[in-house]
C-alpha positions as a Python dict, from the first residue, in 0.01 Angstrom:
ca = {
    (1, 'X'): (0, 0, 0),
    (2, 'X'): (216, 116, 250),
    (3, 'X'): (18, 304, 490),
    (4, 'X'): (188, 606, 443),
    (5, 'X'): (-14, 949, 463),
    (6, 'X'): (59, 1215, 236),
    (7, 'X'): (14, 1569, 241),
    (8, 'X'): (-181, 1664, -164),
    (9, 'X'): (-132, 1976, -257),
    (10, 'X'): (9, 2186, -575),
    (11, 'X'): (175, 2472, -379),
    (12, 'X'): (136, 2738, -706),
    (13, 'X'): (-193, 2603, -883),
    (14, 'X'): (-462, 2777, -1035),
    (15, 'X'): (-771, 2742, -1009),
    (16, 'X'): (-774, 2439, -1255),
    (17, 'X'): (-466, 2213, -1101),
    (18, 'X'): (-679, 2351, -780),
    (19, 'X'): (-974, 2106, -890),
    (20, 'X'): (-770, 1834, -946),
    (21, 'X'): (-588, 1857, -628),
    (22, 'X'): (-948, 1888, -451),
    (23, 'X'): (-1051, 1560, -659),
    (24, 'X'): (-772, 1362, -598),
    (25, 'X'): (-780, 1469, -192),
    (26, 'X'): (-1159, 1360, -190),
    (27, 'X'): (-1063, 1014, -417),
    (28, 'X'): (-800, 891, -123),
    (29, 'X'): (-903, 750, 184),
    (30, 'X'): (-931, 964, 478),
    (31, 'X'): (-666, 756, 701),
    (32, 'X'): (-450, 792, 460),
    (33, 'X'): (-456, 1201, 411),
    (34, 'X'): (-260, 1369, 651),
    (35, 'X'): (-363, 1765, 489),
    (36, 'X'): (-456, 1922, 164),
    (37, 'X'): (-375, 2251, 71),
    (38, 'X'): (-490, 2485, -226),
    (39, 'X'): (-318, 2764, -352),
    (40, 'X'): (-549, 2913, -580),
    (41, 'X'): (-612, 3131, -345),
    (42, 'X'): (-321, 3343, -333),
    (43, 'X'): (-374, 3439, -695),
    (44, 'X'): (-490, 3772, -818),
    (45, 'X'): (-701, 3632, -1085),
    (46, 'X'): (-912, 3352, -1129),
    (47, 'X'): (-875, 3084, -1455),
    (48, 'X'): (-1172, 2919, -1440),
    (49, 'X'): (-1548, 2940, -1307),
    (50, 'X'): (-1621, 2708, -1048),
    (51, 'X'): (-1293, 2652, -885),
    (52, 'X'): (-1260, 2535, -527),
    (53, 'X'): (-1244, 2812, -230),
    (54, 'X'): (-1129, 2726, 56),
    (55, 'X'): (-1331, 2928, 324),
    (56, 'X'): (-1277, 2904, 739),
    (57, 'X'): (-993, 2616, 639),
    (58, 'X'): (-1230, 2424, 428),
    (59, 'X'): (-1286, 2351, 74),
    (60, 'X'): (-1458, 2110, -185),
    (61, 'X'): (-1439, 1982, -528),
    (62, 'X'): (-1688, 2061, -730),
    (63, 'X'): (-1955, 1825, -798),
    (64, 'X'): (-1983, 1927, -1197),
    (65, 'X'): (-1913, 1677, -1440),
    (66, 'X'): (-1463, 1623, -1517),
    (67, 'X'): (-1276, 1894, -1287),
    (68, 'X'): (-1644, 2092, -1242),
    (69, 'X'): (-1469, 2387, -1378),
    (70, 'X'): (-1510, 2588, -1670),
    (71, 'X'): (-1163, 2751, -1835),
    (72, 'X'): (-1194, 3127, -1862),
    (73, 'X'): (-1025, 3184, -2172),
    (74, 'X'): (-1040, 3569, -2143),
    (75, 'X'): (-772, 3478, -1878),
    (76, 'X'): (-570, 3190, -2024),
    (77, 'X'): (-520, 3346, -2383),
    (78, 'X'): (-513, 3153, -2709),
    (79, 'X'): (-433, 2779, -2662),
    (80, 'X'): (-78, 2697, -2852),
    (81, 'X'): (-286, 2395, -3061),
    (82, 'X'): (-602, 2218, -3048),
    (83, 'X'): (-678, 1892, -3169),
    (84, 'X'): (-991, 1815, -3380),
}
């Protein structure tokens, strides 16, 4: 509302928050991002399938259906609780 751009980024994500940050970045309007960052990349492992890259400065969200991502739970471990 205020015309303000913003910077949308999670500076220690993985490659899960990276999705959302990629969604969210695509989901506000141009004028109004001033630069989106993903830090995914600096991580030695990779949490889910499908995360964005960012290659040559550029990246995308996926087009899957939610995030576009698939959790690797190999990686992530036992979840603390489900609910059925």
């Amino acid at each position: 509302a205020s015309s303000i751009r913003m910077t949308i980024e999670d500076t220690a994500c993985t490659g899960i928050t990276a999705a959302a940050v990629a969604h969210l970045s695509h989901s506000t309007p141009e004028v109004l991002r001033f630069a989106t960052s993903l830090a995914n990349v600096k991580n030695a492992f990779s949490t889910a399938d499908g995360e964005p890259l960012t290659e040559n400065g550029h990246s995308a969200a996926s087009t899957g259906p939610g995030l576009g991502v698939t959790p690797r739970m190999e990686v992530l471990g036992e979840p603390l609780f489900s609910i059925a």
